[in-house]
N, C-alpha and C positions, 0 to 999 in steps of 0.2 A: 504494500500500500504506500510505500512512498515513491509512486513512478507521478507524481504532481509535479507539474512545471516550477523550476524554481523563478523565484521574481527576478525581473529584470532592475535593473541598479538604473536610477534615470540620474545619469549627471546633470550637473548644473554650466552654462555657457560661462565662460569667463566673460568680464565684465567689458575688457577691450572690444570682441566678437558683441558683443549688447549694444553696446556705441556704435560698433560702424555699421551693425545693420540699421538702425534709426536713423545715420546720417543718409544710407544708399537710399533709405523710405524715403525723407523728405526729400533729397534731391529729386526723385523719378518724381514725386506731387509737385514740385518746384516746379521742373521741365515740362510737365504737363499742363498746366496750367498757366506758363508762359504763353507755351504753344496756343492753346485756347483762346488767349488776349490778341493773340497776336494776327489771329485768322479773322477774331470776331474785327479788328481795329481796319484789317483789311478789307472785308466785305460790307462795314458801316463807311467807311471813306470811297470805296467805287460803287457802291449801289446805284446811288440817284446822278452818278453824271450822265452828262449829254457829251457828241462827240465835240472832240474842241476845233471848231471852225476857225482858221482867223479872218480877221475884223473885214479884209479888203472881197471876201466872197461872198456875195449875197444871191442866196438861192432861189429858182425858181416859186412863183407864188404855189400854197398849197402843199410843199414840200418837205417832207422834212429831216434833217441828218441821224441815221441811224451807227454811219460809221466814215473815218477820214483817215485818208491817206495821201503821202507825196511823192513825187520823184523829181529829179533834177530839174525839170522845168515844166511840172504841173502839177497840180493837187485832183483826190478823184473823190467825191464822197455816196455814199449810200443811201439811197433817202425809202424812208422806208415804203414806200409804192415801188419798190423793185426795180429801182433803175438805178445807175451809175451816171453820176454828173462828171465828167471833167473839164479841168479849166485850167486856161491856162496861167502862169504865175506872174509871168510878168506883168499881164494886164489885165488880168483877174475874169477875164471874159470866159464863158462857156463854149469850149473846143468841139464838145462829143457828149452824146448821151447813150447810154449803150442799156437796152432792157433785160433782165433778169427773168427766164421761165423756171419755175420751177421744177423739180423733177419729177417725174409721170410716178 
């Protein structure tokens, strides 16, 4: 009758190994919720913009910029009724309109 398991001994963590696990906790809750700040700071700051047009292009009536882009000697913007405006830069004048179909 004595085939009973005998107890197992549960040591105790030295106190060093107790501090650096509570330092690796907080850091990983640190860096987590850095992260967090730092995604909510970025989706609160681009949500509500508009595309940044500059001042010397002015768009078709009823039109409106969805999105802007430039090259060496023209700017193109997106307006959202599906067309692409381009113009040109030096004189700000409308070069091209080019229509956007969507896809079937």
């Amino acid at each position: 009758m004595d085939d009973a398991p005998k107890p197992v001994e549960v040591f105790e963590e030295p106190a060093n190994l107790k501090f650096l696990r509570m330092l690796v906790t907080i850091l990983t809750g640190t860096m987590i919720a850095g992260l967090i700040i730092i995604i909510a700071l970025v989706v609160i700051r681009y949500s509500d913009r508009t595309a940044p047009l500059p001042d010397t292009i002015t768009l078709p009536d009823g039109a409106t910029a969805t999105a802007f882009t430039q090259g060496p000697d023209w700017y193109a913007v997106v307006t959202a009724d599906d067309r692409i405006l381009i113009f040109d830069r030096a004189t700000g004048k409308l070069i091209n309109t080019v229509g956007i179909r969507p896809t079937p």
